[in-house]
PLY file of the C-alpha trace (Angstrom):
ply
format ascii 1.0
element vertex 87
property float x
property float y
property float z
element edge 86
property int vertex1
property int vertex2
end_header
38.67 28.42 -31.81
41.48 28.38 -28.97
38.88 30.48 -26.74
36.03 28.63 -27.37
37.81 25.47 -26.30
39.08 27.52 -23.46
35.91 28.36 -22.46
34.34 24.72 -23.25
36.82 23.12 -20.57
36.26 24.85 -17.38
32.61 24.60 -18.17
32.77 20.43 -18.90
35.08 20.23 -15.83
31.85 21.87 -13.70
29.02 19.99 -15.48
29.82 16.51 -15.37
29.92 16.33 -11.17
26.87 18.73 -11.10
24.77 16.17 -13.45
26.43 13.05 -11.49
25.02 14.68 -8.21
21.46 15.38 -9.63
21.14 11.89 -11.43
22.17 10.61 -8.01
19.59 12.65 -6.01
16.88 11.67 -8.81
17.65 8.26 -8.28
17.34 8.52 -4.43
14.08 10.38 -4.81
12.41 7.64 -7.40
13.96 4.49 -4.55
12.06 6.38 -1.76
9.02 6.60 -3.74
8.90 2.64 -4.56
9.59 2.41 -1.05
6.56 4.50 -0.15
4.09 3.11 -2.66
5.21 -0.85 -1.29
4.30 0.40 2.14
1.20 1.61 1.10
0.20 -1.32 -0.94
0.96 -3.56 1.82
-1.02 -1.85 4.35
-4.07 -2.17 1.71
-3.51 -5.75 1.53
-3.52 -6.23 5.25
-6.77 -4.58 5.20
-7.77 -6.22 2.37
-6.57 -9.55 4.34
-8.54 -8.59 7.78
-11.95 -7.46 5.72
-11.77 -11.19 3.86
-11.51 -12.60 7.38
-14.20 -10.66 9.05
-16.40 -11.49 6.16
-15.43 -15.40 5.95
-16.61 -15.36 9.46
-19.81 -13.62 8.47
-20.45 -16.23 6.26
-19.79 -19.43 8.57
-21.99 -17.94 10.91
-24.75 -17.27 8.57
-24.43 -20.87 7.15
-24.36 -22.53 10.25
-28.03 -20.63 11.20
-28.80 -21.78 7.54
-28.39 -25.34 8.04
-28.56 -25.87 11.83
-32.21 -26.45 12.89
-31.91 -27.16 16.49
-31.06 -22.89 16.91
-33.27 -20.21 17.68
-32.78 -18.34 13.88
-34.70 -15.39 15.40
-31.86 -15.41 18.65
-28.86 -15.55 16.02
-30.22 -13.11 13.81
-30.00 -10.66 16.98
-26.89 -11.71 18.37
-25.64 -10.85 15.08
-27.03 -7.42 14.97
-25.59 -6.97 18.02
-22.11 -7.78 16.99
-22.12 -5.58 14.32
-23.69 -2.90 15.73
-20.84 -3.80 18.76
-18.44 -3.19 15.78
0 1
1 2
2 3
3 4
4 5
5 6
6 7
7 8
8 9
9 10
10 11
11 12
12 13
13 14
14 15
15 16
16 17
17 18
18 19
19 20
20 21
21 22
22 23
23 24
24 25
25 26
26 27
27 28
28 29
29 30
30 31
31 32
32 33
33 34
34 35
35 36
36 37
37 38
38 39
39 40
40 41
41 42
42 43
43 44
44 45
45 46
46 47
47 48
48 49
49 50
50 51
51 52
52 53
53 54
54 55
55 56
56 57
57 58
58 59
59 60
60 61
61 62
62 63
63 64
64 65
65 66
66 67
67 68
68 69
69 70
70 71
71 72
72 73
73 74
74 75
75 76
76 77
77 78
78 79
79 80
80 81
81 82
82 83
83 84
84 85
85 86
């Protein structure tokens, strides 16, 4: 019994700072992976953000040919090709 408690210490004394270290470095590992997926998810919503825009401005355009009689709907239709071919 004496020797297996001998044996029991030294090996306690070693594991405890070995698990603090890797529960440490785990921790570090799963904070830089939040930190990666927020990144991410607000560079999607940017885009996300800019693509809304672009097609709000689509749309004004589209209902101002709608309901504007005085233009040229053949002339807007093209200029509009244009700009998206532009784009």
């Amino acid at each position: 019994m004496e020797g297996t408690l001998a044996l029991m210490i030294p090996i306690l004394i070693f594991t405890i700072p070995i698990i603090a270290i890797w529960t440490r470095h785990q921790q570090r590992i799963a904070e830089l992976q939040v930190k990666a997926t927020s990144q991410l998810s607000a560079e999607k919503a940017a885009q996300y953000a800019a693509s809304v825009r672009a097609l709000e401005e689509r749309v004004r355009v589209l209902e101002r040919i709608v309901t504007d009689k005085g233009y040229d709907t053949a002339v807007q239709i093209e200029a509009l090709r244009d700009t998206i071919a532009a784009d």
